[in-house]
N, C-alpha and C positions, 0 to 999 in steps of 0.2 A: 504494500500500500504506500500512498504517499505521504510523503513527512511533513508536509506544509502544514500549516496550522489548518485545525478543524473547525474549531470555536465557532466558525462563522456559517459552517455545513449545516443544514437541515440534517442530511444522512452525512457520514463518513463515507461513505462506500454506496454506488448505484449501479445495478445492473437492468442490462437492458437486455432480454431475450425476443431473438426473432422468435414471432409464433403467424407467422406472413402463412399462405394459403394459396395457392395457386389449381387451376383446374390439372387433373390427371392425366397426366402425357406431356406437360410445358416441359420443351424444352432445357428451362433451367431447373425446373424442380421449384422445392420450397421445402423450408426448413419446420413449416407446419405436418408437411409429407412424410417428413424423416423421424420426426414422433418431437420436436420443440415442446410445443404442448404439453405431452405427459411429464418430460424432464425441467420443466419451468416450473409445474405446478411441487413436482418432487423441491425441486431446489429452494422453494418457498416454503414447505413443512421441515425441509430439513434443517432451514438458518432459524426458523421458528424452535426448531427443538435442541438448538445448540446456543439460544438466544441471544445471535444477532442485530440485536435491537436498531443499530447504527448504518443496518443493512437496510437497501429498499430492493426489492427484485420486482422487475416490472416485464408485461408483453409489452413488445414494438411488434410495428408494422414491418414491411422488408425493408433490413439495414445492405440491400443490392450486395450479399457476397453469397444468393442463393445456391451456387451450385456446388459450397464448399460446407454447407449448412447441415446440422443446424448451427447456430453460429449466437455469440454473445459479447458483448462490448461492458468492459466496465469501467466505472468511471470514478476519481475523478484522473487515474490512471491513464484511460484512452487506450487500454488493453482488450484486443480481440481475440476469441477465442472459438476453436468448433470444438465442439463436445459431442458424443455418442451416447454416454451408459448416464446412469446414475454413480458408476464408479468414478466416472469422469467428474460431473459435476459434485461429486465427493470431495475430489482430488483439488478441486479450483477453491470450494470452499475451505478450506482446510491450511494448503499450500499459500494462497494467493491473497484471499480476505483475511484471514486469521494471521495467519502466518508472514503477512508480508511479501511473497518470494513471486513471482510470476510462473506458470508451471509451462517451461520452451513448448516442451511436447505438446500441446495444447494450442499454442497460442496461434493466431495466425500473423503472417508479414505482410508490412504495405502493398507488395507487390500479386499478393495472393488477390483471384479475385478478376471480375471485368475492368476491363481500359478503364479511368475516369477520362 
C-alpha cells in the first residue's frame, strides 16, 4: 500500500472490480463471462470477515482490458490486477492490502491490454 498520509482518505485502500457483461460470442469476452461476479462478491465477504474496515470493494463497469479479465485496479496505488480463483483474490488481499507488497504474478503491465 501507499505511505502517503491517509488522514484525508475516506477509505485507505479502493478496489474497483470489472463485473462488465458483454453478449456470448464478443469477440473480447468480458470479465463478467469469466465469473468477476462471483469472485467480487467472494472478495467483499472475505475483507468483511478479516475486517477491513478501511477497504471499499466496489463493481465497475469495463475498465477496457477485457480480454485479459477478469481484471481489478486498486487504488490509491493505480495497481492492476487479473485474478482467477478465490485463491487469487486471497492472495491480493493478504499480500497487497494487508501486507503492503504488490503480488508480480498477478499484476498486470501498462503494456498488457488494447492500443490506447
Amino acid at each position: 500500500m501507499s505511505t502517503e498520509p491517509t488522514e484525508n482518505l475516506y477509505y485507505r485502500c479502493h478496489v474497483f472490480c470489472c463485473t462488465n457483461e458483454r453478449p456470448a460470442g464478443h469477440e473480447r469476452g468480458s470479465c463478467a463471462g469469466r465469473g468477476s461476479v462471483r469472485l467480487r462478491n467472494y472478495m467483499k465477504a472475505r475483507a468483511k470477515e478479516l475486517g477491513l474496515s478501511e477497504l471499499r470493494i466496489n463493481a465497475s463497469g469495463c475498465l477496457d482490458r477485457c480480454e485479459l479479465g477478469p481484471t481489478m485496479v486498486i487504488y490509491p496505488d493505480g495497481i492492476w490486477y487479473r485474478y482467477e480463483s478465490m485463491a487469487d483474490v486471497d492472495e491480493i488481499l493478504m499480500q497487497h492490502v494487508i501486507g503492503g507488497a504488490p503480488v508480480p504474478r498477478l499484476m498486470l503491465k501498462r503494456e498488457d491490454g488494447p492500443e490506447r
